[in-house]
N, C-alpha and C positions, 0 to 999 in steps of 0.2 A: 504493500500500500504506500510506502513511504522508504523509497531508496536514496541515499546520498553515497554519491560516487566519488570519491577522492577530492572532495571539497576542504577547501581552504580561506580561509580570511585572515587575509592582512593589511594592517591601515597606515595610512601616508607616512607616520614615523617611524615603520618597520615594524610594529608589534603584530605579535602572530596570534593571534587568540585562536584558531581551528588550521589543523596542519595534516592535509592530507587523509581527511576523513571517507572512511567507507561506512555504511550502517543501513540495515534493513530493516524496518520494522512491518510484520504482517499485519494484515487486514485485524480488526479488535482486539491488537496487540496492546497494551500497555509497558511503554517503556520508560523507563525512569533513567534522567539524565543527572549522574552525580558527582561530587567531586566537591574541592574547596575553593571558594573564593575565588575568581579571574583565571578559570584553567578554561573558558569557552563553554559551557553547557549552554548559558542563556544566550547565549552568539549562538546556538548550531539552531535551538529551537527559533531564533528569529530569523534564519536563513530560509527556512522553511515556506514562513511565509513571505519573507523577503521584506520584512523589516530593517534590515542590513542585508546588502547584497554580499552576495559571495564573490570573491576576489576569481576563486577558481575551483574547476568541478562541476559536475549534474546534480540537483536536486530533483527527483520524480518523485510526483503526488500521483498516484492512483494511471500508472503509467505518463504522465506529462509532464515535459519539462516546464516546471513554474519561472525557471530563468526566462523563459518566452511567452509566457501569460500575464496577462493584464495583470498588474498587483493590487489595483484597487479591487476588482471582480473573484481573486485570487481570495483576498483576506474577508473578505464577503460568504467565500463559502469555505472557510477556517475558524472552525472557534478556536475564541483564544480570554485564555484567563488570569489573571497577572492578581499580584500578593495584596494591592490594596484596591483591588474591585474595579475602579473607576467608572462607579457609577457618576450617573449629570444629579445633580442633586436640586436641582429645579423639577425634576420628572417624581413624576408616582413610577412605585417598584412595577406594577405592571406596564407603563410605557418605557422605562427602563431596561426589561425585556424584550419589548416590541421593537425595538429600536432598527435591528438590522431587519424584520420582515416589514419595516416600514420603508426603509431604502432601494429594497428590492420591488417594492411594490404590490405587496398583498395589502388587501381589502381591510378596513376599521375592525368589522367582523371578525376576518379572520385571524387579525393580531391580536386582538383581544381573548378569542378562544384557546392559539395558541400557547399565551400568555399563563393564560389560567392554568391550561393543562399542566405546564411548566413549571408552577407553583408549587402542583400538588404532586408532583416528580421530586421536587427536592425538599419535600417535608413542608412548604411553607400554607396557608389558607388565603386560598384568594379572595375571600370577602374580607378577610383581616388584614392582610400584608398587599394586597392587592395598590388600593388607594394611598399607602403612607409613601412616607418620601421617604429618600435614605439616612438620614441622620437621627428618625425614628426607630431603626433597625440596629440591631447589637451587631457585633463586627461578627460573628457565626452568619447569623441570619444572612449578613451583606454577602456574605462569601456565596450563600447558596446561592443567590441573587446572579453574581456574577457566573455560575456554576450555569445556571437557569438561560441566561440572555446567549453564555457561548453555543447552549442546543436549539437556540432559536428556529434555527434556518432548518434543522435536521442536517449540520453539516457532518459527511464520511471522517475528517479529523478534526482533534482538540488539540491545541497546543497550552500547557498551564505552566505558569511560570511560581514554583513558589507558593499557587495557592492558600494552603494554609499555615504559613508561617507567622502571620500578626494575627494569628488569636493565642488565648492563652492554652495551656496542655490538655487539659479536659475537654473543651472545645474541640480542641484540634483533633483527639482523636474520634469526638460522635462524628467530625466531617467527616473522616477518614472511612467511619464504619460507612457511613450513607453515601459517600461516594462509590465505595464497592459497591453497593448495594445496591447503586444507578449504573453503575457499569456491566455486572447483572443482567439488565435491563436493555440496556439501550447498546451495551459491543459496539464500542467508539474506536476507533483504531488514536489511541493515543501518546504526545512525549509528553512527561512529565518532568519535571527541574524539581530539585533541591538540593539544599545542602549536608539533607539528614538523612543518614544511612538507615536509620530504621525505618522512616519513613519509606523510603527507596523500598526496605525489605518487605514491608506491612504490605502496598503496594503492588508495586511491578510484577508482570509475568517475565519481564526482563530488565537486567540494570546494566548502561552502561556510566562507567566508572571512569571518567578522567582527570589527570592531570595540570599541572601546568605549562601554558605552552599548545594548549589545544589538541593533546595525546591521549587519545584513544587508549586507554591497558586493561581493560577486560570488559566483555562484553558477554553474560551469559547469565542463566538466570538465577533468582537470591541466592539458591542453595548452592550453587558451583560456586559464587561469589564468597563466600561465607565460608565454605568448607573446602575450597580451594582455590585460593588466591592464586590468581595469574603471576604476581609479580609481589615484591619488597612493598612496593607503594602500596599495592591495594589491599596486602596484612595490613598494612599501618593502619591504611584510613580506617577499615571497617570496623581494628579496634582489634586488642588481645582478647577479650570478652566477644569475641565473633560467634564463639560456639555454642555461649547461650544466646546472640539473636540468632543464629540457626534455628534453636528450638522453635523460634515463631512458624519456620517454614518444613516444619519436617511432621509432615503428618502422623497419626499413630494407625499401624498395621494391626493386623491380626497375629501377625509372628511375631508380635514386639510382646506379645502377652503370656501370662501367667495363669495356670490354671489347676487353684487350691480346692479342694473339696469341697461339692456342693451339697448342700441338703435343703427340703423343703418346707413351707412354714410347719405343713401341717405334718409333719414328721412325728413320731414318738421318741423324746430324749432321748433313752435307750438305744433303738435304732440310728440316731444322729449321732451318739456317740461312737458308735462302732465303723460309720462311715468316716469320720473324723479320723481315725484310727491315731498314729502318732505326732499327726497336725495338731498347731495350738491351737487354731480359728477353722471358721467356714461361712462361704457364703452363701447367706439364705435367700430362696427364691420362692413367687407364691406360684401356685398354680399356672399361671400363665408365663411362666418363665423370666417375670421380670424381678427386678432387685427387692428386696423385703427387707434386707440388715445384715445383721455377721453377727456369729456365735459362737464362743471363745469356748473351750474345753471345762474350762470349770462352772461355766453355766448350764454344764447338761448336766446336773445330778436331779435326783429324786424321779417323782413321776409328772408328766404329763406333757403337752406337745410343743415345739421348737417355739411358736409363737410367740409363746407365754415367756419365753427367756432372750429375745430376738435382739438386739438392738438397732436402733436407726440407722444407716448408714447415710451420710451429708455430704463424703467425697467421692465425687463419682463426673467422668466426662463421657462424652461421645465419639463414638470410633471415627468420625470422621474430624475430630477437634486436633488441633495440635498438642506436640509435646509442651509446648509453652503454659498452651492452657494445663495442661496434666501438671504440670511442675506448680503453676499456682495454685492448685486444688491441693495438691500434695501441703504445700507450706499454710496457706487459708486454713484447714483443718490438721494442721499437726498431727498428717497421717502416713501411716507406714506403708501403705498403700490405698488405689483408688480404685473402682469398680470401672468398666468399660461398657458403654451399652450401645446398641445399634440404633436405628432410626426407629424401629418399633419400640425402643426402648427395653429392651431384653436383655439380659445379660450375656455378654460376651467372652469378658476375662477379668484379669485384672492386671494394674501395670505397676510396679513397686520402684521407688529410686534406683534398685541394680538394673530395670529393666529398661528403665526410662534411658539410662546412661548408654547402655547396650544399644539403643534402638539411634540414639545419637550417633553411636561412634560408629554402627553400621551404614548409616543415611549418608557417613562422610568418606566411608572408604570406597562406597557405592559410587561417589561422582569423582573420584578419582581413578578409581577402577573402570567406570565407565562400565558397570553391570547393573543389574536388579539387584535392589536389595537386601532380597532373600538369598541371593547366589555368594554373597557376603562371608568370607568364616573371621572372624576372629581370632586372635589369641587374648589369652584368658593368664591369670595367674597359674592356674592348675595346667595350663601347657608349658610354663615356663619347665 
């Protein structure tokens, strides 16, 4: 959707901000462009639309060389989303939206309904936020806002610069969730700019990582990035603590789990004791094979059924969750392990910090091995 062919920019005092850039990104790609401070990221995404011309090289949007299209007609069918909105603050949030289907020439109508629709795409109520102007709007709200005007047109790319770096942390991440959650949705083929590697990792189905000097040094997606750094530089940026933002991207398998003694609510102690056998616990299940609690060996004495001696169980994620979330569940309930359940909510396994760590260190040999991660062996203490 979005090829740049060995593009370069350099301006009249010699400075090179992009130097021989190659990069593809496919159709409802999401690519995150990262790095620190003045190494070209926000130069390659505004070559794009030709905000800054390219000095040298191909730019193609959706096979066309934009170096030879109109740039005004160009940026018209380009969203584009920059860190402090700009929104016109003489406008209500709804004509604020409408703004580029007004340029183009759709009907009162139809900008108005688009508008609305728009509204209610990025969380906002168009009879509420509809009429206000933007200085009524919290700087979240304005971000959606800005979020909202770039889909106006229904353009095939987004380009966002920064978006949510001037709101505060809590903010910034419910954007982040409902951004997913519109992309989702709508499969924008998108570049993304920032300066924060988590973000990049939270994000992108791919990150490229550059330097300064406008160098390209690793292009590939969070987890290769994370778990195996192309180069010195890009250890550096992402940080020695890479391994725990790995966890955000390294889903939990079914091989990554553990599987302790089950018993049933309506078991008889006695019988639950014997399936226990030299286990200290076990995990209780009701009838329908969903989670019920856990039940430690010295609660099955006397008589009568598992039930009556069960405890709650409060740590538990979903198999398709991350390790990251598994690891805060673990710590949230100062638990020795968590339950895993499926989308019916069933019990699957369970996942304990050896396993958790296991499932890591496999996820990383995997993208260096270049296998599945079941094809993965280990060494272990016990093979030393």
């Amino acid at each position: 959707m979005i090829r740049l062919d060995r593009v370069s920019k350099r301006y009249a005092d010699g400075t090179v901000a992009v130097q021989e850039l190659s990069l593809e990104v496919g159709r409802g790609e999401l690519v995150v462009l990262v790095g620190p401070s003045g190494c070209g990221k926000t130069t390659t995404m505004k070559m794009v639309n030709r905000l800054v011309e390219p000095t040298a090289g191909s730019i193609y949007v959706d096979g066309v060389d934009v170096t030879q299209a109109d740039p005004v007609a160009l940026r018209r069918g380009i969203g584009y989303v920059i860190q402090n909105v700009g929104l016109f603050p003489h406008r209500t949030i709804e004509d604020n939206i409408a703004v580029v289907p007004e340029l183009v020439g759709w009907a009162r109508r139809q900008r108005a309904d688009r508008a609305r629709e728009l509204m209610e795409l990025v969380g906002l109520d168009p009879a509420v936020h509809g009429p206000r102007y933007p200085h009524e709007l919290s700087g979240g709200q304005r971000q959606r806002v800005g979020v909202a005007r770039a889909l106006a047109v229904d353009p095939p790319v987004l380009l966002m610069d920064e978006p949510f770096s001037a709101v505060d942390p809590v903010v910034r991440s419910q954007l982040q969730d409902e951004f997913l959650r519109l992309q989702d949705d709508v499969r924008k083929t998108i570049l993304f700019v920032t300066h924060d590697i988590e973000e990049a990792v939270r994000l992108g189905d791919r990150i490229a990582v550059f330097k300064q000097g406008g160098l390209l040094e690793q292009y590939d997606t969070p987890a290769a990035v994370l778990g195996a750094p192309a180069t010195d530089f890009v250890a550096d940026f992402v940080g020695a603590d890479r391994g725990l933002k790995r966890l955000s991207v390294t889903p939990i398998t079914q091989a990554d789990l553990e599987h302790p003694p089950v018993v049933r609510a309506e078991d008889d102690l006695t019988d639950a004791g014997s399936v226990l056998g030299s286990g200290r616990w076990a995990v209780v299940l009701d009838g329908d094979g969903k989670l019920a609690g856990w039940v430690g060996r010295d609660m099955l004495t006397g008589s009568g059924r598992v039930r009556d001696r069960a405890r709650r169980m409060e740590a538990w994620v979903e198999l398709d969750d991350t390790l990251k979330v598994a690891f805060a569940e673990m710590l949230q309930w100062n638990a020795g392990w968590i339950a895993v359940l499926d989308d019916d909510d069933r019990y699957v396994g369970v996942l304990t910090p050896a396993t958790l760590h296991t499932a890591l260190r496999r996820s990383v040999e995997a993208e260096v091995q270049d296998v599945p991660r079941a094809a993965v062996l280990l060494e272990t203490v016990q093979d030393a």
